[in-house]
CHARMM internal coordinates of N, CA and C (Angstrom, degrees):
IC EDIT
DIST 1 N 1 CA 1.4689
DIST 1 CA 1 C 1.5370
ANGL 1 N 1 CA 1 C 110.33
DIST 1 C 2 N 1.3689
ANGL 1 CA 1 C 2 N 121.84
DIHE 1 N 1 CA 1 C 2 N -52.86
DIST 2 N 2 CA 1.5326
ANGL 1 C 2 N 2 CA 124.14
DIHE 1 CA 1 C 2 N 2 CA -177.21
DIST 2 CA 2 C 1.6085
ANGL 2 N 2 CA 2 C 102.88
DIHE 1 C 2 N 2 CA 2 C -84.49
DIST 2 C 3 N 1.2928
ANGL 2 CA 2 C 3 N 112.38
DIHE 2 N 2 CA 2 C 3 N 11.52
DIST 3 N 3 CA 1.7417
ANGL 2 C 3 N 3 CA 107.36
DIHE 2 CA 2 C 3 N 3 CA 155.51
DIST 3 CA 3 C 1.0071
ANGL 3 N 3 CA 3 C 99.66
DIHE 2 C 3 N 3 CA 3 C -93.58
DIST 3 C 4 N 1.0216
ANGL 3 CA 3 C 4 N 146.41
DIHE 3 N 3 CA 3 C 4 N -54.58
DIST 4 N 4 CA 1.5146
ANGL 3 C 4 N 4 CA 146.62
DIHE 3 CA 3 C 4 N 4 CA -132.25
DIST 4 CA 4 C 1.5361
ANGL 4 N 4 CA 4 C 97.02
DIHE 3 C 4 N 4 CA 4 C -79.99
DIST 4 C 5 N 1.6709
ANGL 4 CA 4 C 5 N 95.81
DIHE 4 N 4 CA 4 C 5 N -50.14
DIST 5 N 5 CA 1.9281
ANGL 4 C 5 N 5 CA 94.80
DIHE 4 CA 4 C 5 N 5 CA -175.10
DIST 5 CA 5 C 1.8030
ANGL 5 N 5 CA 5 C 106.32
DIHE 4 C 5 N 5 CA 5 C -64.91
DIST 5 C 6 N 1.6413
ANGL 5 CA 5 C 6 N 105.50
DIHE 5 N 5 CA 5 C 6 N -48.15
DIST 6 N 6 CA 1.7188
ANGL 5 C 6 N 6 CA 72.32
DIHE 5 CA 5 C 6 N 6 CA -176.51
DIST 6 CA 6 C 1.5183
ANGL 6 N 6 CA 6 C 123.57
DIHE 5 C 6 N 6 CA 6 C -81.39
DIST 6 C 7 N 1.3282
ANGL 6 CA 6 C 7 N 113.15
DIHE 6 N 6 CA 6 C 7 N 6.72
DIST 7 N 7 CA 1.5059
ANGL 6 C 7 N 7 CA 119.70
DIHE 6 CA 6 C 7 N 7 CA 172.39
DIST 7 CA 7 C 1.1453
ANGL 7 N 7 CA 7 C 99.23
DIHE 6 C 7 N 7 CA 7 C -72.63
DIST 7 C 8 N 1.3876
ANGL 7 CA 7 C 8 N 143.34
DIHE 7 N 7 CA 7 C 8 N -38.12
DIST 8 N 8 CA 1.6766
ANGL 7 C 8 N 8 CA 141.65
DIHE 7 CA 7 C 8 N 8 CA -175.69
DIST 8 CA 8 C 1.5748
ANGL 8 N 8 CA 8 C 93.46
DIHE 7 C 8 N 8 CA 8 C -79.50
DIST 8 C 9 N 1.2480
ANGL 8 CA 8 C 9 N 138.52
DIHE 8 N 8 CA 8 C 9 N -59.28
DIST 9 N 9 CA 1.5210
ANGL 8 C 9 N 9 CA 144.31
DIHE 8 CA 8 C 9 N 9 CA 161.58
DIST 9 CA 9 C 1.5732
ANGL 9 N 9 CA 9 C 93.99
DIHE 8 C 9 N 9 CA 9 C -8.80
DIST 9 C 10 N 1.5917
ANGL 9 CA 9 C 10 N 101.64
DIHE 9 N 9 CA 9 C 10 N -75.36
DIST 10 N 10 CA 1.7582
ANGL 9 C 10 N 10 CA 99.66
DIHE 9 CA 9 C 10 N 10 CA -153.35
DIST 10 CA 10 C 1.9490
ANGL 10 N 10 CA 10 C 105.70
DIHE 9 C 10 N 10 CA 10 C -60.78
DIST 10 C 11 N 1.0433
ANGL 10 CA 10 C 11 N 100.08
DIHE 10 N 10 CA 10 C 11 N -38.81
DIST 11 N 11 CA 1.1914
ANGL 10 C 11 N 11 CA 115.32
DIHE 10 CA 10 C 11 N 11 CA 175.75
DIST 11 CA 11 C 1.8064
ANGL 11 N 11 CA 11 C 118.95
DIHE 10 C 11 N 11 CA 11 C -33.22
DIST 11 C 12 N 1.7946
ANGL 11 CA 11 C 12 N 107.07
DIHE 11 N 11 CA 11 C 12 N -72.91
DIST 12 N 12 CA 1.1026
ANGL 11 C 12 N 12 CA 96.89
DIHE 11 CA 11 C 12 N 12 CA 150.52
DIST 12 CA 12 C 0.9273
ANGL 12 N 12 CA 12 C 134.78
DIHE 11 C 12 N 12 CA 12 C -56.67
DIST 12 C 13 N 1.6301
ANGL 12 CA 12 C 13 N 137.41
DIHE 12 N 12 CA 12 C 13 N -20.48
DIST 13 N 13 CA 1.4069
ANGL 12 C 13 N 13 CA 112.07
DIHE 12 CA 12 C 13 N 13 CA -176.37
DIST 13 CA 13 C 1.4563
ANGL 13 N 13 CA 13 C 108.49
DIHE 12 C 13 N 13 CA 13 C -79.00
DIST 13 C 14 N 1.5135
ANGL 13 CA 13 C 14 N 124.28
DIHE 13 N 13 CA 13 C 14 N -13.23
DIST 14 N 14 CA 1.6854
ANGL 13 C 14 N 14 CA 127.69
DIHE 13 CA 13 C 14 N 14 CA -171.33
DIST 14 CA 14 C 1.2974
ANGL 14 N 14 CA 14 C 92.35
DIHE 13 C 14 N 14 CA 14 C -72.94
DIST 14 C 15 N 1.1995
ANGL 14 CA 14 C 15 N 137.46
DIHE 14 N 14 CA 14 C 15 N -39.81
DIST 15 N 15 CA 1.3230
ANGL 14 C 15 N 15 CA 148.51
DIHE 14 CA 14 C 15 N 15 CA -145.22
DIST 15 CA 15 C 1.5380
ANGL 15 N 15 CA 15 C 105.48
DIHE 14 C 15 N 15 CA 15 C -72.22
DIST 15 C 16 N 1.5613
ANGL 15 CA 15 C 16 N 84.16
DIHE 15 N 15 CA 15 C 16 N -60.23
DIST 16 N 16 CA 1.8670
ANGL 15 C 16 N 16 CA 98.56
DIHE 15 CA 15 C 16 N 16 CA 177.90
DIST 16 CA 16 C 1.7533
ANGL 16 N 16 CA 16 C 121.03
DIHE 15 C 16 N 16 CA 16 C -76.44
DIST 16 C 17 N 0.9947
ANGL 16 CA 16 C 17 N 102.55
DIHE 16 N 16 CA 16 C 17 N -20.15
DIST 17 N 17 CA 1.7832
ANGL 16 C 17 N 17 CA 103.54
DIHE 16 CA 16 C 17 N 17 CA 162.75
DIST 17 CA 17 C 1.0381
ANGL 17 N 17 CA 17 C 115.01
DIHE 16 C 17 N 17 CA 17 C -75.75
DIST 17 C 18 N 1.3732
ANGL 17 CA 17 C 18 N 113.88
DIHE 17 N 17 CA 17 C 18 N -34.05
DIST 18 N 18 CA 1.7536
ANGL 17 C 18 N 18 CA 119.24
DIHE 17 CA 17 C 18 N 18 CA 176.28
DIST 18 CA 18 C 1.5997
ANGL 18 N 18 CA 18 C 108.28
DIHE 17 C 18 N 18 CA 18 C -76.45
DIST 18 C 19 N 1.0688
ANGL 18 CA 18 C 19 N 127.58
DIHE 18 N 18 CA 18 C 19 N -7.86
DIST 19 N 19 CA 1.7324
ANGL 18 C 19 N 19 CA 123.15
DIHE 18 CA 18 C 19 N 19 CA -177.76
DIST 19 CA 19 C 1.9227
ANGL 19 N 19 CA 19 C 87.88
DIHE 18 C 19 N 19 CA 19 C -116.92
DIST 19 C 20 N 1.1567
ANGL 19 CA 19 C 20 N 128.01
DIHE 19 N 19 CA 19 C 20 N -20.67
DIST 20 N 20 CA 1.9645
ANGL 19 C 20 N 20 CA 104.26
DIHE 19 CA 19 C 20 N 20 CA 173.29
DIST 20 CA 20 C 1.6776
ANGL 20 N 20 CA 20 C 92.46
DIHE 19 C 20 N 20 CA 20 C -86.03
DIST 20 C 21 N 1.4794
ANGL 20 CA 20 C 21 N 126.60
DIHE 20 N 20 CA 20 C 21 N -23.33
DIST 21 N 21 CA 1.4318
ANGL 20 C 21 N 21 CA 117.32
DIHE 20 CA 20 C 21 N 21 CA -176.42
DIST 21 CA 21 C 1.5790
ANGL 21 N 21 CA 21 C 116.91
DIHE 20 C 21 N 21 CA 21 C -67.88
DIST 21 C 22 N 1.1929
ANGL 21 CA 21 C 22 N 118.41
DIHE 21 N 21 CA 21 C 22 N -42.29
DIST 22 N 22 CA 1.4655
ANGL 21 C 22 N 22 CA 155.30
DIHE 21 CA 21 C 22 N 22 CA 133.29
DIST 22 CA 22 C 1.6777
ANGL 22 N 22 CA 22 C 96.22
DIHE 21 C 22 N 22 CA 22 C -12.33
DIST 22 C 23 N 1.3127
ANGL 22 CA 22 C 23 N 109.83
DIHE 22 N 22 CA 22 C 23 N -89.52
DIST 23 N 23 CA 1.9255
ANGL 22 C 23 N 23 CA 110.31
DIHE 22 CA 22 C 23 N 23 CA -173.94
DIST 23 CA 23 C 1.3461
ANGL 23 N 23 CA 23 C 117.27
DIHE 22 C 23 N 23 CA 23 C -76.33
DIST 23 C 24 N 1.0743
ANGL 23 CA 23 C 24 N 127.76
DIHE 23 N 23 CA 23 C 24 N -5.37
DIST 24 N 24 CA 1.8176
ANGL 23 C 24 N 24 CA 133.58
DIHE 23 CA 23 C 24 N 24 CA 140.94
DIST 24 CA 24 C 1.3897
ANGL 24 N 24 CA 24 C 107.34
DIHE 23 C 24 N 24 CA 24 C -45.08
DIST 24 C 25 N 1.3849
ANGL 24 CA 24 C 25 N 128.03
DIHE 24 N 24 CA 24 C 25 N -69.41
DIST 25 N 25 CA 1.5369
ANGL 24 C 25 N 25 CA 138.81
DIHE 24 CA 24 C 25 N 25 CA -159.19
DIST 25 CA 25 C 1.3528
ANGL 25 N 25 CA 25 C 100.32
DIHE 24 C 25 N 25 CA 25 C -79.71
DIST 25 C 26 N 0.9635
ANGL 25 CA 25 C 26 N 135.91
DIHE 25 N 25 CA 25 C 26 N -30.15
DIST 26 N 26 CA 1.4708
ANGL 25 C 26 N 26 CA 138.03
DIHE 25 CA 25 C 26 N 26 CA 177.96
DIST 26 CA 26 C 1.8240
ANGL 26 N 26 CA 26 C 104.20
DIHE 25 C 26 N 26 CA 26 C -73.24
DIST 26 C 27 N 1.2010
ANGL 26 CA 26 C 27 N 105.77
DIHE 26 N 26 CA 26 C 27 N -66.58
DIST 27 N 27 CA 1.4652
ANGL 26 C 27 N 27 CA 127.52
DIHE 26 CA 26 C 27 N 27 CA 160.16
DIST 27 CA 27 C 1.8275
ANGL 27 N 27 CA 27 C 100.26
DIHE 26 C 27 N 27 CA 27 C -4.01
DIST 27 C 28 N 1.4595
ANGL 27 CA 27 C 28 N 96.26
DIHE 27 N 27 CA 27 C 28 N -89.03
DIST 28 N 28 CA 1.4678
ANGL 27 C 28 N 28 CA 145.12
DIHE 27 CA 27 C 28 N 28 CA -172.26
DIST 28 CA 28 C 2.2250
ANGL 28 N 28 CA 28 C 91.43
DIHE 27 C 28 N 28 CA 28 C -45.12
DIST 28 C 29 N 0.7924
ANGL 28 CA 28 C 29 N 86.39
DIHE 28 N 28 CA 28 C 29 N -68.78
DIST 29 N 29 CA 1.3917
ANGL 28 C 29 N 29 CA 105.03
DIHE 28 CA 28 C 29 N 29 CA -169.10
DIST 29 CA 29 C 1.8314
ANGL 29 N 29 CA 29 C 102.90
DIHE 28 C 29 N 29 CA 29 C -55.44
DIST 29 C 30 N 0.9861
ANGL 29 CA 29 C 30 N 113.41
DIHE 29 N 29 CA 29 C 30 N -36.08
DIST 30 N 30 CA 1.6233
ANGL 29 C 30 N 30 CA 118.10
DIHE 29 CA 29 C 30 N 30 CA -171.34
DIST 30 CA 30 C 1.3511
ANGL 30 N 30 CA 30 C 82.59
DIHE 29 C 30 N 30 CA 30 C -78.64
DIST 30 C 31 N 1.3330
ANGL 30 CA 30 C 31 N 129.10
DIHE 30 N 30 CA 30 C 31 N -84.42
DIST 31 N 31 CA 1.4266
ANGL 30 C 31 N 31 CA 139.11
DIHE 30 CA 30 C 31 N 31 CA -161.53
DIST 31 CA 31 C 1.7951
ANGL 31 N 31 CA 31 C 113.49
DIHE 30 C 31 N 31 CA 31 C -26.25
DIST 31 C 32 N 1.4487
ANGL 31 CA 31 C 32 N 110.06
DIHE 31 N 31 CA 31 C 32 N -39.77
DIST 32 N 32 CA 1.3425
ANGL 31 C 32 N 32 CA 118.65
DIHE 31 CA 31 C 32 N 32 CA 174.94
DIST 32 CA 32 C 1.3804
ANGL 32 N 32 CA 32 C 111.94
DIHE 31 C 32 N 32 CA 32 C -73.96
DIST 32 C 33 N 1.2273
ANGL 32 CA 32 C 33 N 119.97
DIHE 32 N 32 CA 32 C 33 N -33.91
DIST 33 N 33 CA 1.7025
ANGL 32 C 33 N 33 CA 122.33
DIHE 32 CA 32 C 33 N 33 CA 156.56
DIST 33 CA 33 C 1.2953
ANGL 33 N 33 CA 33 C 107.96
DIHE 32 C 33 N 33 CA 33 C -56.46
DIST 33 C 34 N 1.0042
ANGL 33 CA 33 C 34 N 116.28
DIHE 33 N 33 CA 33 C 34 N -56.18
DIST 34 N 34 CA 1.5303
ANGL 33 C 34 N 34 CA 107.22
DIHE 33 CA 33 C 34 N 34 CA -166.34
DIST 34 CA 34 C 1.4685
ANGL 34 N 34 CA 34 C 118.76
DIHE 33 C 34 N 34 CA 34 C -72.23
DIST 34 C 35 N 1.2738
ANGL 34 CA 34 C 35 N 131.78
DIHE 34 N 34 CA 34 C 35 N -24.15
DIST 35 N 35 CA 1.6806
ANGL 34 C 35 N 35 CA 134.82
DIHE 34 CA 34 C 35 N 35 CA 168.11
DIST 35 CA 35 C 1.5876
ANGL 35 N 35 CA 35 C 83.12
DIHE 34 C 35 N 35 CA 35 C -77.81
DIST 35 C 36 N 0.9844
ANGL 35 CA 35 C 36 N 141.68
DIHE 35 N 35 CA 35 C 36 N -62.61
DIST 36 N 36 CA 1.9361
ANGL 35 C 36 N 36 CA 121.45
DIHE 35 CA 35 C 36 N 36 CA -149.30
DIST 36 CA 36 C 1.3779
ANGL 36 N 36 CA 36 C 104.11
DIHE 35 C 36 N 36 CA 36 C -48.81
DIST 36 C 37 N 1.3947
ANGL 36 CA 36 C 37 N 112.57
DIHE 36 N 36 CA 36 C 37 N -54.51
DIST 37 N 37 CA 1.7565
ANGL 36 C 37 N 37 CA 128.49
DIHE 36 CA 36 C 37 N 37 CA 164.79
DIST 37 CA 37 C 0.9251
ANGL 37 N 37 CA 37 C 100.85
DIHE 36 C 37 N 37 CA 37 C -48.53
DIST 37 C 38 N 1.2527
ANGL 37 CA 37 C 38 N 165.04
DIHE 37 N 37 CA 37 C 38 N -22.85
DIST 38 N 38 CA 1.5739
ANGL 37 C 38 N 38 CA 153.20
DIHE 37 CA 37 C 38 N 38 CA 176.33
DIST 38 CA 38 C 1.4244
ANGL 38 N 38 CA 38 C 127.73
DIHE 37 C 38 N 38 CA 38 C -86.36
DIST 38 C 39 N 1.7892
ANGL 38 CA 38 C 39 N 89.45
DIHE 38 N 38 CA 38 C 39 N -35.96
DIST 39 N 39 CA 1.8077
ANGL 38 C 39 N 39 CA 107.80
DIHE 38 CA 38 C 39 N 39 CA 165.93
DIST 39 CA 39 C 1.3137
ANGL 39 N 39 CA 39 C 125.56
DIHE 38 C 39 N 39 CA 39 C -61.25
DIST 39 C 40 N 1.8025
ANGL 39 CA 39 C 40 N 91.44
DIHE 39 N 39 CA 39 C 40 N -41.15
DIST 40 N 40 CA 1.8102
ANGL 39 C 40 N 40 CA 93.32
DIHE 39 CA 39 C 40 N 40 CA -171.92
DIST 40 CA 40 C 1.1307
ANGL 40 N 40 CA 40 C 127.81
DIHE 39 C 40 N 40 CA 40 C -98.25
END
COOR INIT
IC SEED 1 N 1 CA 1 C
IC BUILD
């Protein structure tokens, strides 16, 4: 029983590092669009 919950525990937490890792690169990625468009 107390595997299962922190096995679902770890789970979400992979989940949610993987979706702010996710809106970093997106983040990151727009921002470089947006100065190239500004340069040219």
């Amino acid at each position: 029983m107390l595997y299962n919950i922190s096995l679902h525990l770890h789970g979400i937490f992979l989940a949610s590092a993987l979706a702010v890792a996710t809106v970093f690169v997106l983040i990151s990625i727009v921002k470089e669009k947006h100065d190239e468009r500004k340069r040219a």
